[in-house]
Structures are given as structure tokens and as C-alpha cells.
C-alpha positions as CSV (number, residue, x, y, z in Angstrom):
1,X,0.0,0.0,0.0
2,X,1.5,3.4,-1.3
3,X,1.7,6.1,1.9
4,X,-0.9,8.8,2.0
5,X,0.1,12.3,1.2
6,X,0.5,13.1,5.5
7,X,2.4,10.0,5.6
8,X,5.2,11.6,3.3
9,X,5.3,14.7,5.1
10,X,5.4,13.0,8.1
11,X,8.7,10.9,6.7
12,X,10.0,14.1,4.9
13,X,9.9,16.0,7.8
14,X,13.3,16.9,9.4
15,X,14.0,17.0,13.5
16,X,14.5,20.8,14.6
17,X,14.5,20.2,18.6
18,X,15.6,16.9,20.4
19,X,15.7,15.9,24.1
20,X,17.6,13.1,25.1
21,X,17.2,12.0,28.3
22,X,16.2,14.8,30.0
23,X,16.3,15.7,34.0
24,X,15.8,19.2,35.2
25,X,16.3,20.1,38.5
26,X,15.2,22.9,40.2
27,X,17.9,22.5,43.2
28,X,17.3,19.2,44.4
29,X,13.9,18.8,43.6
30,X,13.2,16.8,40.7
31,X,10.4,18.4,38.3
32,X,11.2,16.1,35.2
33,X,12.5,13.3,34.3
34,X,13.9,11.4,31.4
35,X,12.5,12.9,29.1
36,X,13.3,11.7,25.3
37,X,11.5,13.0,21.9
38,X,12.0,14.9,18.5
39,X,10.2,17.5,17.4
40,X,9.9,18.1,13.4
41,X,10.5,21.4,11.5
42,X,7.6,23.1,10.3
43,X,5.2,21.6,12.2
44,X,2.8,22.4,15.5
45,X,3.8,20.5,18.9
46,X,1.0,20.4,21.3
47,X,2.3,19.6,24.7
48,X,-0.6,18.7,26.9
49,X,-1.1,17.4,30.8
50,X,-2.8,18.0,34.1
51,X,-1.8,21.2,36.2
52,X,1.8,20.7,37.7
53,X,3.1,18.0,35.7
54,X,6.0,20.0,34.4
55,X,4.9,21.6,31.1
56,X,6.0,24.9,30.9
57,X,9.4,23.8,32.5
58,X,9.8,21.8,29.7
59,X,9.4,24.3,26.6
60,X,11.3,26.8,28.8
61,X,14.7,24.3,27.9
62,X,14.6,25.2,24.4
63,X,15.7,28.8,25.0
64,X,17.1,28.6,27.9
65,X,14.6,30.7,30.3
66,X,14.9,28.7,33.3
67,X,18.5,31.0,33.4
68,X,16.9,33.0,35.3
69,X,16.1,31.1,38.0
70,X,18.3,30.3,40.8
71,X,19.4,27.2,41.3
72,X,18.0,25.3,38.0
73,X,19.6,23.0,35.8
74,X,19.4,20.4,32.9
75,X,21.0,17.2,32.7
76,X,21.0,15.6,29.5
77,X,20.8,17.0,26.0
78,X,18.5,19.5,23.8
79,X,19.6,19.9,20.8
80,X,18.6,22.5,18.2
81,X,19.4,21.6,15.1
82,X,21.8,19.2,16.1
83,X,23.4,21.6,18.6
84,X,23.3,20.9,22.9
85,X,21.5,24.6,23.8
86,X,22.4,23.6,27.4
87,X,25.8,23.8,26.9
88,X,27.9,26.2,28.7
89,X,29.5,27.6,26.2
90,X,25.9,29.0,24.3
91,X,25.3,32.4,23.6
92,X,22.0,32.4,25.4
93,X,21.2,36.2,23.3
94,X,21.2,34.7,20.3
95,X,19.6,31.4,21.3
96,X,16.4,33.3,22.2
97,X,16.3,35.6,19.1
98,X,16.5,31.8,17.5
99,X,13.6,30.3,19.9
100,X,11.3,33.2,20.6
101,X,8.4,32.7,23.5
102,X,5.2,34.1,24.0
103,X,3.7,33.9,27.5
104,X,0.2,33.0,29.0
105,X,-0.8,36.5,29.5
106,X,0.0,38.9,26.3
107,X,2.3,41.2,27.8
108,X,3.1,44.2,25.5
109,X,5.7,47.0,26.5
110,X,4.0,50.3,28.1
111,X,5.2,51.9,24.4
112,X,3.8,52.4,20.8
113,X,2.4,49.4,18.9
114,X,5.5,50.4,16.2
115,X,7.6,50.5,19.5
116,X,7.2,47.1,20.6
117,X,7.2,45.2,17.3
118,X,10.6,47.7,16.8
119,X,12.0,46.9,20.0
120,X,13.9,43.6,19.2
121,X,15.0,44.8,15.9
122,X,16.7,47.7,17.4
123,X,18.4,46.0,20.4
124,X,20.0,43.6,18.2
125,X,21.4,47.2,16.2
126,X,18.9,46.0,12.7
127,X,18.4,49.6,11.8
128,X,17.7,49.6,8.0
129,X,14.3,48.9,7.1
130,X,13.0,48.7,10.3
131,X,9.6,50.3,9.1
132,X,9.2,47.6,6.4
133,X,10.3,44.9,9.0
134,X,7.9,46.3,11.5
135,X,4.7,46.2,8.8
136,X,6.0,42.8,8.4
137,X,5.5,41.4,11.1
138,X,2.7,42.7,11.9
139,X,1.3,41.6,8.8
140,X,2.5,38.1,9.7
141,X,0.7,38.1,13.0
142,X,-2.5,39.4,11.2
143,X,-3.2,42.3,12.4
144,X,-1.5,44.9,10.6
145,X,-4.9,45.7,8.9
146,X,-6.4,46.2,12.5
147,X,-3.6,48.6,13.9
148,X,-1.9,50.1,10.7
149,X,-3.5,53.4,11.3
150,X,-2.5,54.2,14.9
151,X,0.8,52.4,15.6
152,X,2.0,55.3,17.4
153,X,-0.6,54.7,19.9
154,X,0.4,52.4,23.0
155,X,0.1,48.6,22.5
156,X,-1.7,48.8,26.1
157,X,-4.7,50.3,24.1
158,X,-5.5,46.9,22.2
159,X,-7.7,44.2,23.0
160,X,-6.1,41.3,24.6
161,X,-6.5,39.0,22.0
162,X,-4.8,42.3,19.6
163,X,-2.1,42.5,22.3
164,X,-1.2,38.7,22.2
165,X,-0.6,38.6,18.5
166,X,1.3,42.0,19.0
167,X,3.4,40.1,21.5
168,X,3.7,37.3,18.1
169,X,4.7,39.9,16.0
170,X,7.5,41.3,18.3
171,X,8.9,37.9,18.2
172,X,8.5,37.4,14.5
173,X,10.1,40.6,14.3
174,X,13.7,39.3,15.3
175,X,13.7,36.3,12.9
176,X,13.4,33.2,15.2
177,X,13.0,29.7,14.0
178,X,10.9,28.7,16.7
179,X,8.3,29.9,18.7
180,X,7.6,28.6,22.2
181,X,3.9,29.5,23.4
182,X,2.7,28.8,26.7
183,X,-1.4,28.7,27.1
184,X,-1.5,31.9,24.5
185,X,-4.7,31.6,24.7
186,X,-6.1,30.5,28.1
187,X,-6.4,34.4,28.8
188,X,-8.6,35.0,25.6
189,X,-12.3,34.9,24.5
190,X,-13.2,31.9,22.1
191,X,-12.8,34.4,18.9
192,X,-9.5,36.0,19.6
193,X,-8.3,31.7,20.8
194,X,-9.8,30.7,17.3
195,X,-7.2,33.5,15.6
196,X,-4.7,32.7,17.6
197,X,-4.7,29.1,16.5
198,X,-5.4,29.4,12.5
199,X,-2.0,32.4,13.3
200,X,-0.4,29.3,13.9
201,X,-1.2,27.1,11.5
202,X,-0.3,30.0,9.0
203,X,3.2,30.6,10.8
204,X,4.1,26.8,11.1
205,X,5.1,27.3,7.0
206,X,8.0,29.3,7.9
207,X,8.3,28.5,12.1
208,X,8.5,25.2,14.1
209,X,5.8,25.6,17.0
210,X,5.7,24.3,20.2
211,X,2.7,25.4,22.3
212,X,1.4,24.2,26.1
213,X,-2.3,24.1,26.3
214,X,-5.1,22.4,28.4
215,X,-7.9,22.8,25.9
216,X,-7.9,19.3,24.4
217,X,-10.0,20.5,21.7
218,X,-7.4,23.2,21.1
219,X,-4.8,20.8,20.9
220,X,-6.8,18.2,18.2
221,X,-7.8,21.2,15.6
222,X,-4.2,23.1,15.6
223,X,-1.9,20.6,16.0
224,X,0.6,17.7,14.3
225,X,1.7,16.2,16.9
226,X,1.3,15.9,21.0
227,X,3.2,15.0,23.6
228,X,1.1,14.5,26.9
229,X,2.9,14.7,30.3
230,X,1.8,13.6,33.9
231,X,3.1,13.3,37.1
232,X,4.6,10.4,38.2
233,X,3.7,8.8,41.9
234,X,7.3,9.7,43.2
235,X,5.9,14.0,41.9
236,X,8.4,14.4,38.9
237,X,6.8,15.0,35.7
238,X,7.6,12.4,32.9
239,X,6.5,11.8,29.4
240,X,3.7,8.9,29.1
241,X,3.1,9.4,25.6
242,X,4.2,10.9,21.7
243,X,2.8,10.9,18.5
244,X,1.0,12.2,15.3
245,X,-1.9,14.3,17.0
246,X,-4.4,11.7,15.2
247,X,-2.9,9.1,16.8
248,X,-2.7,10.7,20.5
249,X,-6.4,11.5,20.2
250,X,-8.0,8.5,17.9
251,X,-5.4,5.3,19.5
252,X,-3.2,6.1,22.1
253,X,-1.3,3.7,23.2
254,X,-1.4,4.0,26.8
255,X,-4.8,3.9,29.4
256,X,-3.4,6.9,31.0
257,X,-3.1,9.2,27.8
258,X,-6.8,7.8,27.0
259,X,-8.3,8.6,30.3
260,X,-7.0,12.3,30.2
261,X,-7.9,13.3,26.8
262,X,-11.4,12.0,27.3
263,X,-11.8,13.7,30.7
264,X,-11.7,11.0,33.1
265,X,-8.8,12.9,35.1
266,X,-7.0,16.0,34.9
């Protein structure tokens, strides 16, 4: 039998972000562990799992945010593109222009609109075209047609589901290859959720995705695969189950993953 057309995209599609036997610590506590998967280019990651179970700390490895917290460390490998992003010797600047992030809550700067989508570009000294850039990316995170006459206004003007793809465009705005985002839309009303999800199967043609959600529904309609998390009886999170999203949510392999997406738990 000849493979269907997702099956050769599936096949064709090459790793961008790897964990290999991950631990992270924060301190001595223990919040995952042993953690192995691939994550394809191009493509939507769902990450999914009960309250606690570690999901948030897990995107945060990929550009390196847990940095900022005292005390926390990885052992194992993440690899982007083939190279270990925990090493010591990473320049952790130019790791997160590479693997932007975009937070629960939009959070714009207290600035323009032009101002924050600028803001990136200009700390990283990319002062030729910034107009152009900024119109951009603002047209990538569709809504330069909403804001295009007032972008000297502030950004804390917009509605919050304008202000969340505001905080998309600011990342687009700096070029990354991947975009981390963590509940976008758990703050929003089902409209501006709906945008924010076909934003991100637009972007996913030029960006590998990774997003944390809780809305299983959310994680069936926007994307390619899911990796579904849980805490383990000794209260360290772990990996129960990977896959194609269709798979996760029509056969998964394991009761647990079953019970959780079908709201027996969780």
C-alpha cells in the first residue's frame, strides 16, 4: 500500500529540537524526568497534561529561560538543530532571538504598537528597514490591517486577543526559528483563541511551533503532533506518551493518555 500524502510529510519531515534523556532540577527537587523525543520542523507541537506536571518547564529548555532562576539546571541533551542549547558555552542572546516565546498573559511593552514590534530589531542594532520589517511582522501576525493606522498609539490600548498577536509579531520581528507559546490563549475569549490558533497554523510554513495548552479541543484542531505529560507517583513530571496528534487522540497507546484526553482525570 503506497503512503498517504501526511504519511510523506510526516517521513520528509526533518527533527528541529531533540531531548535526550532529560532531568531538570530545580535545586534538588526533581520536576522532570527522562524525558526523550523529537520535534519536526515546520510543524505544531501540542504539549498537553494536568496542572503541575511540568509543562511549561519543559518548553522553557529550548531557549534557555529557566537562566533565570536560581538554582536550576538540565542534565541531558537538547539539541537545536543538532546543537546541545544547554551547553555552557551558548550564547544564550542569540539562542532566544532563534527560539522566541510568548507567555500566558499577552504582555506588550507600556510603548507604541510600532515601538514594541521595533524593540527587538533595534536592540539587536537591525536599523535599516525597520519600518518595512515592523509592517511585516505585523502583517504576519494578522493584524496589521487592525492597527496600521494608529501604531503610534500604545500597544496597552488593544484588546487582549490584539495584544497577544502584538506580542507574536515582536517575536517574528527578530527572525526566530521557533516559537515557544505557553497557554497563548487560556487568557482570551473563544474568537480571539480561534485566531490565535489558524496564526499558527499560518506561521508553522516558515516557524517550528511548540505550544502548552489544556484545551484538548485546542490541541486536536491546531496541532501535528502531541506530547502529553503527567506526574509520576514519586511527583516528577515524565513523558507517558508521543505521537502524530491523530494518533494521540484517535489510538493512544497508553490507558493513561486515553483517560486524560477523554476527561476522566485531569
Amino acid at each position: 500500500m503506497s503512503a498517504t500524502p501526511s504519511e510523506e510529510l510526516e517521513r520528509e519531515a526533518e527533527t528541529k529540537l531533540e531531548v535526550k534523556n532529560l532531568d531538570f532540577h530545580y535545586g534538588d527537587f526533581l520536576a522532570l524526568k527522562d524525558i526523550s523525543l523529537s520535534i519536526p520542523e515546520n510543524q505544531i507541537t501540542a504539549v498537553i497534561g494536568p496542572s503541575g506536571c511540568g509543562k511549561s518547564t519543559f518548553i522553557r529548555v529550548f531557549n534557555r529561560m529557566y537562566d533565570l532562576v536560581p538554582n536550576a539546571r538540565v542534565d541531558g541533551q537538547v539539541l537545536l538543530d543538532g546543537e546541545d542549547v544547554a551547553g555552557r558555552k551558548v550564547d544564550v542572546v542569540s539562542l532566544r532571538q532563534r527560539v522566541g516565546m510568548v507567555f500566558q498573559r499577552p504582555n506588550p511593552f507600556p510603548m507604541s504598537i510600532y515601538d514594541n514590534v521595533a524593540y527587538g530589531p533595534r536592540i539587536l542594532g537591525w536599523k535599516q528597514d525597520l519600518e518595512q520589517r515592523v509592517e511585516q511582522s505585523l502583517r504576519k501576525a494578522a493584524l496589521w490591517d487592525e492597527v496600521k493606522d494608529r501604531l503610534k498609539r500604545s500597544a496597552l490600548g488593544l484588546s487582549g486577543g490584539q495584544q497577544q498577536r502584538l506580542v507574536i509579531a515582536r517575536v517574528l520581528a527578530v527572525e526566530p526559528e521557533v516559537i515557544l507559546m505557553d497557554e497563548p490563549a487560556s487568557a482570551l475569549d473563544p474568537v480571539a483563541t480561534l485566531k490565535i490558533e489558524e496564526l499558527a497554523r499560518e506561521l508553522k510554513e516558515n516557524y517550528t511551533i511548540v505550544i502548552v495548552t489544556h484545551n484538548m479541543q485546542q490541541a486536536a484542531r491546531a496541532s501535528d503532533h502531541t506530547a502529553f505529560l503527567m506526574m509520576s507517583p514519586q511527583r516528577y513530571g515524565e513523558l507517558v506518551e508521543y505521537g502524530r496528534t491523530v494518533d494521540i487522540f484517535n489510538h493512544p497507546q497508553n490507558k493513561l493518555t486515553e483517560d486524560y484526553i477523554t476527561g476522566r482525570f485531569g
